[in-house]
KOLVEXPA-405401 format. One record per residue (C-alpha): chain; x, z, y. Coordinates in steps of 0.25 Angstrom, whole numbers, padded with zeros to 4 digits. Layout:
REM KOLVEXPA-405401
R:sepa:east:up:north
R:A:X:Z:Y
...
END
This chain:
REM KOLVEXPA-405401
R:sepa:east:up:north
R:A:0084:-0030:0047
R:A:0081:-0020:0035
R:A:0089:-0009:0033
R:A:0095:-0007:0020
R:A:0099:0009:0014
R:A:0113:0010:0012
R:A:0112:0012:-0001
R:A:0106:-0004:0000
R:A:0115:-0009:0008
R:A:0127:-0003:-0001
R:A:0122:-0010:-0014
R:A:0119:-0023:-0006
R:A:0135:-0022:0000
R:A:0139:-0019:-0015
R:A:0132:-0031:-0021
R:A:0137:-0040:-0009
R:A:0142:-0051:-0020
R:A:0128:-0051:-0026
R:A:0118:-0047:-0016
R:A:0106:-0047:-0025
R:A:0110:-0036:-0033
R:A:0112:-0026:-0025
R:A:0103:-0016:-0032
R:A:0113:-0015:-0041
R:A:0123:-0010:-0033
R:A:0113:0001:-0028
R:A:0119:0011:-0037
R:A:0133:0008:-0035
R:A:0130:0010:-0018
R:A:0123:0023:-0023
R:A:0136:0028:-0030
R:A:0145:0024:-0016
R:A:0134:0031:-0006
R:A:0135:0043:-0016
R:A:0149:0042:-0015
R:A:0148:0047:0001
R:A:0138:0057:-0001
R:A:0149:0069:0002
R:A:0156:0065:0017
R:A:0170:0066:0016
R:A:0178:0073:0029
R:A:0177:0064:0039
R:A:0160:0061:0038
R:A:0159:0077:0036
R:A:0166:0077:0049
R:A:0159:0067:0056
R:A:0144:0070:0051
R:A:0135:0080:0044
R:A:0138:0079:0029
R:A:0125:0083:0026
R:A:0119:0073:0032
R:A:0129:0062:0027
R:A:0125:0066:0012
R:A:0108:0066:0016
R:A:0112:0052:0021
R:A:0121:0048:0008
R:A:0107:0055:0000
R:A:0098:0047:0006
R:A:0105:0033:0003
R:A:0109:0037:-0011
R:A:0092:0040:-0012
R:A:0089:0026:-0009
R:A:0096:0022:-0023
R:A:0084:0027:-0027
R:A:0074:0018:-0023
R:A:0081:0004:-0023
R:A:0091:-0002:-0035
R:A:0088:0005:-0047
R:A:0075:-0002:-0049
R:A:0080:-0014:-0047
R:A:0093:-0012:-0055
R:A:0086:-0009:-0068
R:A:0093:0007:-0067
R:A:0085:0019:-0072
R:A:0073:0024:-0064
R:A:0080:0036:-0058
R:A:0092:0028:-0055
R:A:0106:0034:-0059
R:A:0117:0042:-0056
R:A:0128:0037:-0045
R:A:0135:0030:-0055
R:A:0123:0025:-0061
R:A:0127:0031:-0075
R:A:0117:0040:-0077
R:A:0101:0036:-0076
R:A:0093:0045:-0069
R:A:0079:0045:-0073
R:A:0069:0048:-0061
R:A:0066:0062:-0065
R:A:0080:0066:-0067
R:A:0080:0069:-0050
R:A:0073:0076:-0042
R:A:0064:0070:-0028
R:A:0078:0069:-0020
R:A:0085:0059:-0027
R:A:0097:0060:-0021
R:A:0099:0072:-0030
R:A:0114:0070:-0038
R:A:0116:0076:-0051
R:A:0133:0080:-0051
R:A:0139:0084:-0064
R:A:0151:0094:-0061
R:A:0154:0097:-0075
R:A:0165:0087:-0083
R:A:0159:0078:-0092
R:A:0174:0076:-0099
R:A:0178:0084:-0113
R:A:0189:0095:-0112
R:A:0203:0091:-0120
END
């Protein structure tokens, strides 16, 4: 039986009304895995959170290499909410690297 990533087997639960498409649910599972990156108390409790993020890395990596050809998205891919296109060059070799904006983007009164 073939083992698919969990990223893979995310998409395909999401798409479960229409199981063909399930590439384009891939960045929609991407967004929910990103979601548990950080454990909350009771997993910091129970594991290594280091590990648990290196896991929660490595499945968001495979977002990479399956869907966004497929789906017609940029290259690179995009951001997590797949607002943003990110062309190839714009990460570095580990593509797991994030980009966070801490700064408000909204106009003072």
């Amino acid at each position: 039986m073939e083992q698919h990533t969990l990223l893979e087997r995310l998409a395909r639960h999401l798409a479960a009304g229409n199981p063909d498409d399930w590439r384009d649910r891939v960045e929609q599972a991407a967004g929910l895995i990103a979601i548990m990156k950080d454990p909350d108390d009771a997993m910091a409790e129970a594991g290594d959170g280091r590990v648990w993020r290196a896991m929660i890395d490595a499945a968001l990596r495979e977002r990479w290499s399956i869907g966004s050809a497929a789906s017609g998205d940029p290259p690179g891919g995009t951001d997590e909410e797949g607002e943003i296109p990110l062309p190839p060059d714009s990460i570095g070799g580990n593509k797991a690297e994030w980009v966070h904006l801490h700064e408000t983007q909204e106009k003072p009164k």
